[in-house]
C-alpha positions in Angstrom: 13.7 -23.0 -36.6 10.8 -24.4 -38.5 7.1 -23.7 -38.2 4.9 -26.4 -37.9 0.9 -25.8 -37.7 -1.1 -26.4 -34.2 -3.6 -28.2 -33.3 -5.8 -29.2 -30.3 -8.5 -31.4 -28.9 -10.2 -30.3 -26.5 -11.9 -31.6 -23.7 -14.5 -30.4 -21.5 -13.0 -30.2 -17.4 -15.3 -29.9 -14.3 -15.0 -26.8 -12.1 -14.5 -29.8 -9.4 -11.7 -31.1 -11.1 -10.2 -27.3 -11.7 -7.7 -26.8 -8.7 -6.5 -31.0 -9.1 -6.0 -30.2 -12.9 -4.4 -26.7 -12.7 -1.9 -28.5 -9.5 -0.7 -31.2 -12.0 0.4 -28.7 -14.3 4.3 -29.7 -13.9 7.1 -28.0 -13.6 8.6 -24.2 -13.0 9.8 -22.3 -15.8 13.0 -19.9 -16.2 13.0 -16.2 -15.4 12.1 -14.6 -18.8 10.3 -17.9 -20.4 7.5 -18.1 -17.8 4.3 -16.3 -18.7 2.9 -14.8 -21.6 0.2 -12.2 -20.1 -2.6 -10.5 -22.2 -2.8 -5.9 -22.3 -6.2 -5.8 -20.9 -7.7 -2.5 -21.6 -9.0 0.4 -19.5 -12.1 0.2 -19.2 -14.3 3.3 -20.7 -13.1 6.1 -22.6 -10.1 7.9 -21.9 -11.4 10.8 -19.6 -9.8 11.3 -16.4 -12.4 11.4 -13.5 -9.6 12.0 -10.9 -8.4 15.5 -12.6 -11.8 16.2 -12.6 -11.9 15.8 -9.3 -9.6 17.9 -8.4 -10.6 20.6 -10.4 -14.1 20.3 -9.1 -12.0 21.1 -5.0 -10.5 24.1 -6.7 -13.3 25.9 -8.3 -15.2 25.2 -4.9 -12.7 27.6 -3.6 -12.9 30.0 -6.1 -16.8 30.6 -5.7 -18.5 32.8 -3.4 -22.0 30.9 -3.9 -23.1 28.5 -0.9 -24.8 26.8 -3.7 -22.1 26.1 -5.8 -19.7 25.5 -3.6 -21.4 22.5 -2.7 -22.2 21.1 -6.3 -18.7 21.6 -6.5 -18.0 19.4 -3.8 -20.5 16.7 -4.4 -19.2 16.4 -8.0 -15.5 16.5 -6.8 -16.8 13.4 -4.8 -18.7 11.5 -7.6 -15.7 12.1 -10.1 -12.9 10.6 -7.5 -15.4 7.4 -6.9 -15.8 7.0 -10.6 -11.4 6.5 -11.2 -11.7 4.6 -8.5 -14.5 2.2 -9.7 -13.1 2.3 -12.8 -9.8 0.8 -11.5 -11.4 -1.7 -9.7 -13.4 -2.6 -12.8 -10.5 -2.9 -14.6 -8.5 -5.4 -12.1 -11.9 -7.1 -12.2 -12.1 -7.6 -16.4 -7.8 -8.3 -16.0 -8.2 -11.2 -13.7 -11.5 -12.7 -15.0 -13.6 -12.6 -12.4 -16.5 -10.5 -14.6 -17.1 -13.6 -16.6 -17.2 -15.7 -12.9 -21.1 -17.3 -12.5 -21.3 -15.2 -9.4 -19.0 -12.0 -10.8 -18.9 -8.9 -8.2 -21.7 -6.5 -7.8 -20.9 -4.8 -4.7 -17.8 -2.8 -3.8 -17.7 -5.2 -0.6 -17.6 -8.1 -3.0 -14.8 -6.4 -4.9 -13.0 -5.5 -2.4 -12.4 -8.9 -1.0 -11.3 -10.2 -3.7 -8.5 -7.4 -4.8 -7.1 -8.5 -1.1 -7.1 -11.8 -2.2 -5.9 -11.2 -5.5 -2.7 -8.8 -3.3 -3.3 -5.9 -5.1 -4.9 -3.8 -1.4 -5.1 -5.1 2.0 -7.3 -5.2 4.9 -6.4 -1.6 6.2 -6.9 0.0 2.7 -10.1 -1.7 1.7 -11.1 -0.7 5.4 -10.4 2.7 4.8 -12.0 3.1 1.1 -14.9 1.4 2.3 -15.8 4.0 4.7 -14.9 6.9 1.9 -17.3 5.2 -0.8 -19.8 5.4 2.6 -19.4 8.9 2.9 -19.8 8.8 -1.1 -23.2 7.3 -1.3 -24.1 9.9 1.6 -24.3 12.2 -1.3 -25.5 10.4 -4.0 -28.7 8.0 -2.2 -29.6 9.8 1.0 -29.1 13.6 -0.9 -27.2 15.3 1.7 -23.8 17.1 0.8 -20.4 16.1 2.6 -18.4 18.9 4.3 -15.7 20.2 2.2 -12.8 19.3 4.7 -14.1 15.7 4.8 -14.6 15.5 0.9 -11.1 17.1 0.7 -9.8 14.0 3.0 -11.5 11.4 0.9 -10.5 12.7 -2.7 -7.1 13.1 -1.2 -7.1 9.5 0.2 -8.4 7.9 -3.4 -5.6 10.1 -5.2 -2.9 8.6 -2.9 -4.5 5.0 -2.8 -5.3 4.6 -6.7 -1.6 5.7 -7.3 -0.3 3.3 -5.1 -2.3 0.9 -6.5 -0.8 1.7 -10.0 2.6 2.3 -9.2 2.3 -1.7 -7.3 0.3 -3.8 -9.7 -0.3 -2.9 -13.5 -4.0 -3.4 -13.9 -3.3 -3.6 -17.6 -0.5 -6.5 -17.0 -3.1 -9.6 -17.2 -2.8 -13.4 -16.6 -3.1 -15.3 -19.2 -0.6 -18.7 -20.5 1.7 -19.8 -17.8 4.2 -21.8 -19.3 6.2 -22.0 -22.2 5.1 -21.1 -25.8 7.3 -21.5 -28.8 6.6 -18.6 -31.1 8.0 -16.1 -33.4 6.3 -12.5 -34.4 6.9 -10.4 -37.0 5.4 -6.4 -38.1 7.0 -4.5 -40.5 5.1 -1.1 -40.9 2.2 -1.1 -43.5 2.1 -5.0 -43.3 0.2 -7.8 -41.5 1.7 -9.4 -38.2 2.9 -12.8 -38.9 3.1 -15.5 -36.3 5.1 -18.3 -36.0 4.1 -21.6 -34.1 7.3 -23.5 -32.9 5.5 -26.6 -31.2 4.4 -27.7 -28.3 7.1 -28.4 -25.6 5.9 -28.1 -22.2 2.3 -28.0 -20.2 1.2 -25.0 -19.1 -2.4 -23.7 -18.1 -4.0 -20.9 -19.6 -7.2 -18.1 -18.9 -8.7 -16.7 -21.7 -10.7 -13.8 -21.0 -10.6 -12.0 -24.1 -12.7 -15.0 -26.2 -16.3 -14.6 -26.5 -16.2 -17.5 -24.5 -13.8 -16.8 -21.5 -12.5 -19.8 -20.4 -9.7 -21.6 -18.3 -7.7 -25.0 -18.7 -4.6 -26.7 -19.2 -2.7 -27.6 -22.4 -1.3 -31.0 -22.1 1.0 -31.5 -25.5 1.5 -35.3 -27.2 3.1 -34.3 -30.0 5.1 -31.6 -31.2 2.1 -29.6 -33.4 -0.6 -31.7 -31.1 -2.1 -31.1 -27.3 -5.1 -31.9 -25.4 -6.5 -28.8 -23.6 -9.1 -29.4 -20.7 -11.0 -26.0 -20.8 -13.7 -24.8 -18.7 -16.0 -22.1 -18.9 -15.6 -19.3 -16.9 -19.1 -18.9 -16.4 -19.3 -22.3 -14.9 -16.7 -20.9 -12.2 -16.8 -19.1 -8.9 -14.6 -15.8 -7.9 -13.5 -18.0 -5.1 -12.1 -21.1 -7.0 -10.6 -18.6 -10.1 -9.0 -17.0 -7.4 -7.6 -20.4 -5.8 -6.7 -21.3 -9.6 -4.6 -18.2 -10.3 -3.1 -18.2 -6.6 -1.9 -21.6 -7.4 -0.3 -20.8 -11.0 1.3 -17.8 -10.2 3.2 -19.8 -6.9 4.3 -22.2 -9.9 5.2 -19.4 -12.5 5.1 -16.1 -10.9 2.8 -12.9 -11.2 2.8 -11.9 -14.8 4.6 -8.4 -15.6 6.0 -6.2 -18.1 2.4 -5.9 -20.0 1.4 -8.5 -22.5 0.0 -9.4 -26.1 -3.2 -7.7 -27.1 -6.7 -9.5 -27.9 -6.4 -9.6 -31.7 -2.6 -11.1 -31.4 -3.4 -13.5 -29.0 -6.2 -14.3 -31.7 -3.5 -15.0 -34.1 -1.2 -16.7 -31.2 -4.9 -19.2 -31.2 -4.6 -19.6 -35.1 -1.6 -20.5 -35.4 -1.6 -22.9 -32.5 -5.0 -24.4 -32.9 -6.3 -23.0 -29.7 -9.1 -21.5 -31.5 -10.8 -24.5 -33.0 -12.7 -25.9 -30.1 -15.5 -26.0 -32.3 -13.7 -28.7 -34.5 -13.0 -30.9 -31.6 -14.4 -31.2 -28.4 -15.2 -33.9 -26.1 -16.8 -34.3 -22.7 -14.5 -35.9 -20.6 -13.7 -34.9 -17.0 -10.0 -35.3 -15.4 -11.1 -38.0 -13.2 -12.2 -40.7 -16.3 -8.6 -40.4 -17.5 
């Protein structure tokens, strides 16, 4: 199959036009062709706050020291609500919402939306909401937590962030629903090559690894030409990317099975012309056409 080089104009879209736009995406896809996601990384280095925890609860046994016992315990607390910020953090960068105009600051705000995003429900935010309570009991009014309760709570954030983990990959990110004719090659001590096979069907797309995140729809003409109608996803609420992705994944389906990292995605862009917004853009909302 030959090559042929992408290319795209793009068009500005209106976060009012978003959900119309993302809707007239035609089409379902087969099982195995449907989405393309992108390997979002963990957030942070690679330390693991949770075994920390954990060891904090054992050397509070271990000591004889009231003192200690206790800084044990508070620390055991801290380091359990750290993995677990950090996994929220990290669903939050995977689906976008960090780039929203109005991204998360609270753990009530993010909360909400991993419920609405299906990856916890209304018992278990609920539940962690009164364990991050008991959290900041330590940390902003300065008084310890009993060591049965903090044993309960780092227990209960063990047991909920592997649940979370073993149900949705937080590294497994949405990004092109749709088809994308492509080939890609790496052999060892070489470059990765990309192929570009042309443009077939529409799809819609969210980009949140650019230095622009972004979300849109790629509407092909021609087999190495398509319009995209992009939008900013600082111009976007949590609520309406959230409506978006609900309404491309009931097309497509949840992405799984991991995905392509930033820099091949970058050469995915290349070789498709998805990266040259600069060369072409327009201001033209979904209405005017």
């Amino acid at each position: 199959m030959s090559s042929v080089e992408g290319r795209c104009t793009f068009e500005i879209l209106d976060s009012a036009d978003l959900l119309d736009a993302i809707d007239s995406v035609s089409g379902k896809v087969s099982p195995g062709f449907g989405n393309h996601g992108f390997s979002c990384p963990k957030p942070g280095d690679e330390s693991d706050y949770l075994a920390w925890a954990l060891a904090d609860i054992q050397n509070s046994w271990d000591v004889r020291d009231e003192s200690n016992r206790k800084r044990n315990l508070t620390n055991a607390l801290m380091n359990a609500k750290r993995e677990l910020s950090r996994l929220v953090d990290w669903y939050m960068s995977r689906d976008g919402f960090v780039h929203c105009k109005d991204a998360p600051k609270t753990s009530r705000e993010k909360s909400e939306l991993l419920v609405q995003r299906g990856i916890i429900d209304h018992l278990t935010a609920r539940v962690l909401a009164r364990a991050i309570d008991a959290r900041n009991t330590a940390e902003h009014e300065y008084r310890t937590v009993g060591a049965d309760r903090v044993e309960d709570i780092v227990e209960l954030m063990r047991r909920t962030i592997q649940s979370v983990l073993n149900t949705v990959d937080p590294q497994s990110g949405p990004c092109l629903f749709g088809r994308l004719g492509h080939g890609i090659s790496h052999r060892e001590g070489h470059s990765t090559t990309v192929r570009f096979f042309g443009w077939s069907d529409e799809a819609a797309i969210l980009v949140t690894f650019d230095e622009e995140p972004w979300i849109g729809i790629i509407l092909p003409d021609a087999k190495d030409h398509a319009v995209v109608r992009r939008l900013p996803l600082r111009s976007v609420t949590c609520a309406l990317l959230a409506q978006a992705l609900q309404i491309l994944e009931g097309k497509f389906g949840k992405t799984t099975g991991g995905g392509y990292s930033a820099p091949l995605w970058r050469l995915l862009f290349e070789a498709t012309g998805l990266d040259r917004s600069a060369e072409s853009v327009r201001s033209r909302s979904i209405s005017d056409r």
